[in-house]
C-alpha positions in Angstrom: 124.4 -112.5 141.0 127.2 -110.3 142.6 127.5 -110.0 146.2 126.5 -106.3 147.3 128.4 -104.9 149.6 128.5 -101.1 150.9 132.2 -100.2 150.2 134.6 -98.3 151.3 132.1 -95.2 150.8 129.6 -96.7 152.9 132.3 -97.5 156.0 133.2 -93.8 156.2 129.4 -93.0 156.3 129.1 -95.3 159.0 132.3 -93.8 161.0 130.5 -90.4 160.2 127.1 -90.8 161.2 128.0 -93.0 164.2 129.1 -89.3 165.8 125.2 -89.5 165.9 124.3 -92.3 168.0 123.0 -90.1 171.1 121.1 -87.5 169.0 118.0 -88.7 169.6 118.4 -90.5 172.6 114.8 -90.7 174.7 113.8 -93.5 177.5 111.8 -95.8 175.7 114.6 -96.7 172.7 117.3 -95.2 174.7 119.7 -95.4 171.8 117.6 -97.1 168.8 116.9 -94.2 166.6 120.3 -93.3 166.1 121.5 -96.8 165.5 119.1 -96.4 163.0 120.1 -93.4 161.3 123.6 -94.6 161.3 122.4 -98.2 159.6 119.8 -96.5 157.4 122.6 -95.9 154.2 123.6 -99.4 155.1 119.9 -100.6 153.5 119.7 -97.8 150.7 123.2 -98.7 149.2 122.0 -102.9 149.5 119.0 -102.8 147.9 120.0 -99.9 145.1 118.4 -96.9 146.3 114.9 -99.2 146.5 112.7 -98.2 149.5 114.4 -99.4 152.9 112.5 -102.6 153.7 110.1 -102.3 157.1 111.4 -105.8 158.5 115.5 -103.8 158.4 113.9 -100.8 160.2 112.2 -103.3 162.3 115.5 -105.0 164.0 117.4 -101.6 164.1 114.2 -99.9 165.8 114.5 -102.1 168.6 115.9 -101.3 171.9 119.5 -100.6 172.4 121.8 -98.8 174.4 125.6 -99.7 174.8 128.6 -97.0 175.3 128.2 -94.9 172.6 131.9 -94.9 171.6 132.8 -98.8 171.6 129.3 -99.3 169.9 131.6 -98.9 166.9 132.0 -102.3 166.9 128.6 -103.5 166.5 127.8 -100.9 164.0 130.7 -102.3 161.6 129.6 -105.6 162.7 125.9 -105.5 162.2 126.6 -103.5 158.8 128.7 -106.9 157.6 125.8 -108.8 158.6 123.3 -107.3 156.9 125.4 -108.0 153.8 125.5 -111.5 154.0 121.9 -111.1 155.0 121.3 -109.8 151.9 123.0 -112.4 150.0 121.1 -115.1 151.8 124.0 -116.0 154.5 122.8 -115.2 157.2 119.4 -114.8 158.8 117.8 -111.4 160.3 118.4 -113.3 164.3 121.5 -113.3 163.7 121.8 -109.6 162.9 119.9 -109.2 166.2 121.8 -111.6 168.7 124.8 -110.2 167.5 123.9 -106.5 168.5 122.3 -107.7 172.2 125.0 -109.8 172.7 127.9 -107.3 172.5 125.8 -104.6 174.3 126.3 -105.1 177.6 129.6 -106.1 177.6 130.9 -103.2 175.7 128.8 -100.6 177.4 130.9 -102.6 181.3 134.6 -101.8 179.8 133.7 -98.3 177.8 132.1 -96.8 180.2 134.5 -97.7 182.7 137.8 -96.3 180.8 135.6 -93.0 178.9 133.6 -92.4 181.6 134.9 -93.2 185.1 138.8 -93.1 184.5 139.9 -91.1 180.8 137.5 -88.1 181.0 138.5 -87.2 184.9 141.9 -88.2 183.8 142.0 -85.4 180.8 139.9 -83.2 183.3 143.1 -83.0 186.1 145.7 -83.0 183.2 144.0 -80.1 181.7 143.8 -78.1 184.7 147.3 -78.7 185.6 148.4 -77.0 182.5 145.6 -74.3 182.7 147.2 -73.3 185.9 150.4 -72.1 184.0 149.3 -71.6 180.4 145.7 -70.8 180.7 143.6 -71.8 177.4 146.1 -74.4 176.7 144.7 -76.3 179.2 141.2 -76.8 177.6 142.7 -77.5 174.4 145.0 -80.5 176.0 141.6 -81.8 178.1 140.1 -81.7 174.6 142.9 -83.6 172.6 143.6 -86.0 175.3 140.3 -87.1 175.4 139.4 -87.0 171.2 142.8 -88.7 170.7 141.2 -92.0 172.4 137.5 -91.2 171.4 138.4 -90.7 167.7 140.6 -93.9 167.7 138.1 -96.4 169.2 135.4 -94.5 167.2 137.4 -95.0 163.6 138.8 -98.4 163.8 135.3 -99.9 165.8 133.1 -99.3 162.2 136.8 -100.8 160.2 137.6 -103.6 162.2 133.7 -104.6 163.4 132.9 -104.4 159.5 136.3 -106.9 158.6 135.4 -109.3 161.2 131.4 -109.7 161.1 130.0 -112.2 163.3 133.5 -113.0 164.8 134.0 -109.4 166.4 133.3 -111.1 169.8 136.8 -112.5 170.0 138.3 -108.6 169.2 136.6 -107.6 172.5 139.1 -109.4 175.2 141.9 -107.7 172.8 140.7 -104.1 173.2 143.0 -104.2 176.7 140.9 -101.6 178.0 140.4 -102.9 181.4 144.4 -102.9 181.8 144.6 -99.3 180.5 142.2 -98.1 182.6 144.4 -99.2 185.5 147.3 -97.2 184.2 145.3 -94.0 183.5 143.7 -94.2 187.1 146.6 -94.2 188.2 148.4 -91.5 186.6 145.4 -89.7 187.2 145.8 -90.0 191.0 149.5 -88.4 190.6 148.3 -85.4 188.9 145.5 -85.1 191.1 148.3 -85.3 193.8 150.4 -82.8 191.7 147.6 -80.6 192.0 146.7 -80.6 195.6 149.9 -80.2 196.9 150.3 -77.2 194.1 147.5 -75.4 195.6 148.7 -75.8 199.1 152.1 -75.0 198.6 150.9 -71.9 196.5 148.6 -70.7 199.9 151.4 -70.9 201.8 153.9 -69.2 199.9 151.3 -66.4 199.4 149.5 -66.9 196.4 146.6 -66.7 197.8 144.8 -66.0 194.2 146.5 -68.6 192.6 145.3 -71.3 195.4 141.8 -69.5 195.2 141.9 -70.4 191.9 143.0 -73.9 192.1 141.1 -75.2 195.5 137.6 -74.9 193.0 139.0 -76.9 190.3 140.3 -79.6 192.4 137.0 -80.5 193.8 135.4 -80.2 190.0 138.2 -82.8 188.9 137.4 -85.0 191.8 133.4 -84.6 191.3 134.0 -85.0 187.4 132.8 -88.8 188.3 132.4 -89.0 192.3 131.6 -92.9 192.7 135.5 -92.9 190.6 137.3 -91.0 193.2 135.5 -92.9 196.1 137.2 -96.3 194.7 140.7 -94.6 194.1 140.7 -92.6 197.5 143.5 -95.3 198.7 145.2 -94.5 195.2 144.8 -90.5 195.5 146.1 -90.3 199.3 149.3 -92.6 198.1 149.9 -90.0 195.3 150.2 -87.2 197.2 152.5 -87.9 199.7 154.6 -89.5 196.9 154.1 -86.7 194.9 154.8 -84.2 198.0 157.9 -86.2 198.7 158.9 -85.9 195.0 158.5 -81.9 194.7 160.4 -81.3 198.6 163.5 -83.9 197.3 163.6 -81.5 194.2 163.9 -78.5 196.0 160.1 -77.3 195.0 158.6 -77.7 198.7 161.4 -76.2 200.5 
């Protein structure tokens, strides 16, 4: 008998529907309903449109809650694994070690770099342009941010789904941890950028502009507050650098 597999067709519906995941978020499942509304397809297209078996609702029914963008991974994953499962290779604890296993650790380094470092990142970087080109701003907080979202989102389902059971060893290659670093950092500058912008414009006269830009500081720094506590070293740094910068061009005077 020929191994049944989901195809390419079933991937995409897996990238599509995984936009889902939080839909029906609630406290008792936190996350299971939408994993499994995204893995429901999964069981339709394996057993030939046949009524979804209650044991496969069962296992993706259980509790679960990991970031929802790096959960890509386990979908893919989990979506492999049911294959196999299907074809006798592997058994339905598998399926289920695989998806509490990877959890925790994916929800620790997503929720770090989408959360506490790339959204207040796009947030400052956003604002900086909004100051001089308005609604441009906005659109740049919202690309910046989908660029990353969109990528991790898309190849999580493709590469989880190629790898199976041996996804694990992707997870140290994700280099996320490192990024985040570099992002926090060039976060700081901006945010530095921007302070010293608002000052300079409050003593130069622009007392609308500043007006304008003293709010929207403290929303960028209260995007994530317990972020900006741990980089308060980072953001002092950046603005005198970034002070130091702007008077050696001329800018400050």
């Amino acid at each position: 008998m020929d191994e049944k597999t989901i195809g390419r067709a079933g991937v995409a519906q897996l990238v599509l529907r995984s936009l889902f995941l939080q839909a029906a978020w609630n406290y008792e499942g936190l996350q299971t309903l939408g994993f499994a509304y995204i893995m429901f397809p999964v069981a339709r297209r394996l057993t030939s449109g046949e009524a979804v078996p209650k044991e496969f609702l069962a296992r993706h029914t259980a509790l679960f809650n990991t970031n929802p963008i790096l959960a890509s991974y386990i979908i893919g994953a989990a979506a492999k694994l049911e294959e196999e499962h299907e074809a006798g290779l592997r058994s339905a604890a598998d399926i289920e070690v695989l998806k509490s296993s990877l959890a925790v650790p994916l929800a620790a380094i997503g929720d770090r770099f989408f959360w506490a470092t790339l959204r207040p990142f796009s947030g400052v970087v956003g604002i900086l342009i909004a100051g001089s080109f308005g609604l441009l701003g906005a659109v740049t907080l919202l690309v910046l941010y989908n660029v990353f979202h969109l990528y991790y989102r898309v190849k999580g389902v493709i590469r989880g789904y190629a790898l199976g059971a041996t996804v694990v060893g992707e997870i140290p290659k994700l280099g996320l941890m490192r990024l985040s670093q570099v992002v926090g950092w060039l976060g700081a500058v901006a945010l530095g950028v921007l302070v010293i912008g608002a000052g300079y414009a409050w003593t130069i006269g622009w007392r609308r502009e500043a007006l304008f830009l003293f709010p929207l500081i403290v929303i960028a720094t209260g995007l994530l507050p317990e972020s900006f506590q741990k980089r308060i070293t980072e953001i002092a740094i950046a603005v005198g650098a970034a002070g130091a910068i702007l008077t050696a061009v001329g800018v400050l005077g």
